[in-house]
N, C-alpha and C positions, 0 to 999 in steps of 0.2 A: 545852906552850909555856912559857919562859921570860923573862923582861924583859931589859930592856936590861943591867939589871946584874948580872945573870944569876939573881936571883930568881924562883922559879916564880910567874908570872902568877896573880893570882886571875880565878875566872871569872867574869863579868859577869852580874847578872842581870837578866833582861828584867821590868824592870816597869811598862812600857806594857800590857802584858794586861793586869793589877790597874788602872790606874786606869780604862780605856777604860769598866767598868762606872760606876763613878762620876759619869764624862759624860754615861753615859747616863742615870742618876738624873738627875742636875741637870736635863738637859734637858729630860726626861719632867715633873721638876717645876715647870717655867718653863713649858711649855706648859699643865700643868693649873692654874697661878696666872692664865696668860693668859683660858682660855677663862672660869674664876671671874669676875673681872674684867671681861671680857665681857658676861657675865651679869651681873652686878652692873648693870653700867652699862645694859645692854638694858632691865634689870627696872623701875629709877628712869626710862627716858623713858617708860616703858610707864604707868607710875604718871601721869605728868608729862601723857602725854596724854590720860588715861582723865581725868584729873580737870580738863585743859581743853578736852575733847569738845565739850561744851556750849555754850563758847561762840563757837564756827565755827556757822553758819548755812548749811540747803540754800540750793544755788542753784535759784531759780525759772528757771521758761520765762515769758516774754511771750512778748505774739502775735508769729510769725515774719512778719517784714516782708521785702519784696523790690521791686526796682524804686523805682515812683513814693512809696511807703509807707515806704521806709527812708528817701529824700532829705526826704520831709515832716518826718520826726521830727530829722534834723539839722537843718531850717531853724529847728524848733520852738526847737530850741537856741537856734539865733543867735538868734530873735527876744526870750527871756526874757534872755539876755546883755547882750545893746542896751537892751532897758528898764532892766537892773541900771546898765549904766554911763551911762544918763541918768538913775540915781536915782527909778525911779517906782516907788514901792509898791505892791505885788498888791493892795490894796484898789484901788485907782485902774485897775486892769483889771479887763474882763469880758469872758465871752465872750457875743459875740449870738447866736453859731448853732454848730455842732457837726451837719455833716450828711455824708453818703454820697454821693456824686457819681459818675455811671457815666455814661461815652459808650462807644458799640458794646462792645468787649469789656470797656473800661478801668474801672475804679473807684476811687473815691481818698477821702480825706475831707479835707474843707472846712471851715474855721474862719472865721469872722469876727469881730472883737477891737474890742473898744470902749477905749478908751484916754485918761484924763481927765488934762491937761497941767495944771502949773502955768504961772501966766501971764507968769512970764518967760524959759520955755524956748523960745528960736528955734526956728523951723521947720530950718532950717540945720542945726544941732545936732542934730537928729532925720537927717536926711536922711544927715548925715556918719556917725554913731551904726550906722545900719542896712547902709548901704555896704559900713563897712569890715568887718562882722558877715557881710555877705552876699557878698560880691564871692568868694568862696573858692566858694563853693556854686553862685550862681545864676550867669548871665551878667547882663550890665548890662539886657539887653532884657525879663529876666523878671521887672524892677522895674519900676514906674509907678509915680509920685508925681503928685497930684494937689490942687493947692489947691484945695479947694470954695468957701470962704469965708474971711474971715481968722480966723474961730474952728473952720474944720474943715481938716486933713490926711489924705487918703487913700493910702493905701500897697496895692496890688496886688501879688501875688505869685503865678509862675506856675513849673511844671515840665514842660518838655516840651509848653506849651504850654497843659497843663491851670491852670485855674485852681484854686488850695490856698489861697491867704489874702487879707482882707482884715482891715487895720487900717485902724481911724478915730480918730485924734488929734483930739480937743477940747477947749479950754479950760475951764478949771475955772470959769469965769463962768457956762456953760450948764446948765441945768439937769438936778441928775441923773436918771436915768431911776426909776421908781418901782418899790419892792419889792410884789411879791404880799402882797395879806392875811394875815394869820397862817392863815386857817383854811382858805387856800386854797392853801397853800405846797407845793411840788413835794417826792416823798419819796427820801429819799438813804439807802441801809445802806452803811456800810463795812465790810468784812471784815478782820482781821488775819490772813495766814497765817503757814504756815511754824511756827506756834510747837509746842516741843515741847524744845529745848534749851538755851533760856536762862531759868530761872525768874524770874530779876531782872528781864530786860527787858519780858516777860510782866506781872509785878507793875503797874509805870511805866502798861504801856496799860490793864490792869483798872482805874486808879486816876483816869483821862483822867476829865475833868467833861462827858463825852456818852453817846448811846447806840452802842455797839460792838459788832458780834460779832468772834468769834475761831473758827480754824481748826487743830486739832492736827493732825497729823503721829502720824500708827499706828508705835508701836514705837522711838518719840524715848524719851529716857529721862527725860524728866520729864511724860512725858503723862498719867500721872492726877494728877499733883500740880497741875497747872497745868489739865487738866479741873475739879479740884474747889473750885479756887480762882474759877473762872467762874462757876459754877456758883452758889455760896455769895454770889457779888454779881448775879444775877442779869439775867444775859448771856446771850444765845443762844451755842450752842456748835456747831462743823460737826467734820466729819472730813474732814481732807485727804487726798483717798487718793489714793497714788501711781500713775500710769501711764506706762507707755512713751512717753518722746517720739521724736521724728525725732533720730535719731543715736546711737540705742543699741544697745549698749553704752558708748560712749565719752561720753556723757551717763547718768547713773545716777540714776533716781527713787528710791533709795534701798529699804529692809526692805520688804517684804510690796507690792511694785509689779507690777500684773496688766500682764501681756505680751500680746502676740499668740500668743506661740508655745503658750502652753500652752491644755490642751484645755479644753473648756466647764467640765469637774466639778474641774480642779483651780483654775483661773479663781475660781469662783464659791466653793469653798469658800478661797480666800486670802481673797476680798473678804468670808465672811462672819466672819474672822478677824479684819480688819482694823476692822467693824464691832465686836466684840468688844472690841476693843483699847482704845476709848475709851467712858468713860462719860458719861450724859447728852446726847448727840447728839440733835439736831434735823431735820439737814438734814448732805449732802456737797457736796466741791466738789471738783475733780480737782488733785492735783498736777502741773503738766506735762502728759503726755496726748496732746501734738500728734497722735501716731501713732494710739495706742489711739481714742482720742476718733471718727475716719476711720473709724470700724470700723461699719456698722449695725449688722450680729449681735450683737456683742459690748457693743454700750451698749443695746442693747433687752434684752441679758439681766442686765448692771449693773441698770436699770430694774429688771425682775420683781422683784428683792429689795430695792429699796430702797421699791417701793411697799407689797409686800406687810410690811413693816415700820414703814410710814409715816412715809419720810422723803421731804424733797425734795433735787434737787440742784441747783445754780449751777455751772452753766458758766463756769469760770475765762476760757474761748476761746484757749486757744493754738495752737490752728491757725481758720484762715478756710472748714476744709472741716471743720467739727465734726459728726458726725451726732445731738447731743445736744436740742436741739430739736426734730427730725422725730422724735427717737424718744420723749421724753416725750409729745411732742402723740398719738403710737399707742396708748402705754398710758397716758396720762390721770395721768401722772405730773408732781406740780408743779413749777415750772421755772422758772429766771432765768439770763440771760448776766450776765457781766462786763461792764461798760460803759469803762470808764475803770482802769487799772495807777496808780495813785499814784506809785510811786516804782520805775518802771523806771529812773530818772534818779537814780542819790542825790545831789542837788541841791538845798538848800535851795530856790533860785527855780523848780526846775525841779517841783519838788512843788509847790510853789505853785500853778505854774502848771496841773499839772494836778488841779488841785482847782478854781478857776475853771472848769476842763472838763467836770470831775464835774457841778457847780452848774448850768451851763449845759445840759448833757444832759437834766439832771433837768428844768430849766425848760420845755424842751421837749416829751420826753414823759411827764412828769408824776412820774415816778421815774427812779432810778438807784442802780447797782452798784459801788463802787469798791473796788478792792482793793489795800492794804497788804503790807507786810514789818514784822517785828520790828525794823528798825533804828533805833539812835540819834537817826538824825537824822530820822525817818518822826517818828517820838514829838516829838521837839521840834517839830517844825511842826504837830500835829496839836494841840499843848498850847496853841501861842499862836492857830492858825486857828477851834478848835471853835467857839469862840462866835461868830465871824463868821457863819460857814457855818450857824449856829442863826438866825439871822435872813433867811438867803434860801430856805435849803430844813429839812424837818423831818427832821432824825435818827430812824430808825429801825431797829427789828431788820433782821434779811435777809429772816425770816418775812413780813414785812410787804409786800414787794416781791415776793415771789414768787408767781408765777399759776398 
């Protein structure tokens, strides 16, 4: 071939093949910088989250409510809100009664609230207060207001007919009701669970001016540090041990949690693992459980090893069909329910209030179970309420309660 100018043409040479491997370097190297990089960055959240594990918190179970029992506890709401924005301080509330109410098949529980007014707060103001609190919930007819006297206000409250509360409003002229003798004082243990994660917030409640127990969590990553720190202040200490609630899998009791599904000998040998896990234990209490707890076979054989080991166990109660009472009373295994959740509500008023409830319970049948979480704001109420609560009922271990 020739050119235009009649030069013989040089011939071209193809050097697209030569570089095509160099792209493909580069490429192969951009990708291997990528996945690096990757890693890099995977490894730093990995770090990130290992080292703020601790301080997320399990979720617990409360008791599962339905029906009449779920609208109780929002009304419970409204009613502590209403006192908030009339300014009455939880000392200025009490509970008179805390009882079980069953017509033919129905059951519900029944509060009655003592309520010490100051003496310039109108009736009106109460009335308007609880209304606009309540009017979302109740209808107009399952309020009654009742003036008894000019120094008393009656407030009725009903669901479906059933009667759930009464409040009695009275002026701060009347006379307060009297406290039990010191030596006759109804006995209260509170339990702290859940801990096992956050050493600091653990610290805070060991350091609470009451008597405490606490609840570890098998296979949490600070459970012997925070066992021995109990331990060393002289604290009764339980094991929270996980069980299956209702909704599991998609609710998870977390490491070493006994199922239904597994057979009697792998059951029993987790639970005697789990047992293992924590030192100095005195007594268990169940994590969750709704489901397991339903089980007879399987909590009369929890039972065998925890008597044969001599512990007792406290029924958290998260379900209302618990087999855990019928089955210690078989084997002669010591035994306490949960009486009263502290802070199912994380609500400064609303702990409050049920602590009033705690108090109340106790007054009645002579003792009481209340049970805690780890949180912030559990601790801050418990720091400024203890010494109240020291004057109506007697702080005690859990041991002490338990029959």
């Amino acid at each position: 071939m020739v050119s235009r100018t009649g030069a013989p043409r040089k011939k071209r040479r193809h050097t697209k093949k030569k570089k095509a491997p160099r792209k493909k370097y580069v490429g192969t190297g951009l990708a291997i910088l990528g996945i690096v990089a990757v890693g890099i960055f995977g490894y730093a959240l990995y770090l990130f989250t290992l080292k703020h594990a601790h301080t997320s918190l399990p979720i617990f179970e409360a008791f599962p409510t339905q029906g009449i029992e779920t609208k109780i506890k929002e009304i419970d709401r409204c009613i502590y809100n209403a006192l908030t924005d009339l300014n009455i301080p939880p000392g200025d509330v009490a509970f008179k009664a805390v009882e079980l109410k069953r017509y033919k098949k129905r059951s519900w529980t029944f509060s009655g609230l003592e309520i010490r007014l100051p003496t310039t707060l109108a009736y009106s103001r109460i009335k308007k207060a609880f209304l606009s609190r309540l009017s979302a919930r109740l209808p107009r007819e399952s309020l009654h207001f009742a003036l008894r006297s000019p120094q008393r206000l009656i407030l009725d409250l009903s669901v479906n007919t059933h009667h759930t509360h009464r409040l009695v409003f009275m002026r701060l002229g009347e006379k307060k009701p009297m406290t039990s003798p010191r030596s006759n004082l109804p006995k209260v243990a509170i339990i702290i669970d859940d801990l096992g994660y956050d050493k600091e917030i653990a610290s805070k409640f060991l350091a609470l001016d009451g008597v405490i127990s606490f609840s570890v969590i098998p296979h949490s990553p600070f459970q012997k540090t925070i066992a021995r720190a109990v331990h060393r202040r002289g604290r009764e200490l339980l094991l929270h041990l996980p069980m299956e609630p209702v909704g599991y899998p998609r609710i998870d009791p977390g490491a070493g949690a006994l199922l239904s599904s597994m057979t009697p000998d792998r059951l029993l040998d987790q639970l005697r693992k789990n047992l293992d896990a924590v030192p100095y234990i005195v007594g268990v209490n169940n994590h969750m459980g709704s489901m397991l707890t339903q089980n007879p076979a399987t909590m009369r054989q929890i039972f065998t090893v925890l008597k044969k080991q001599n512990l007792f166990f406290v029924d958290s109660l998260t379900s209302p069909r618990s087999y855990g009472q019928q089955a210690a009373q078989l084997l002669k295994l010591r035994f306490a329910q949960r009486q009263v959740f502290l802070d199912h509500d994380q609500d400064p008023h609303a702990i409050r209030f049920q602590i009033r409830r705690l108090i109340s319970v106790a007054k009645e049948r002579g003792r009481a179970i209340g049970i805690g979480h780890p949180y912030p704001i559990t601790w801050e109420v418990l720091k400024d309420e203890l010494s109240d609560i020291a004057t109506q009922v007697e702080l005690v271990r859990v041991s002490e309660v338990v029959g």
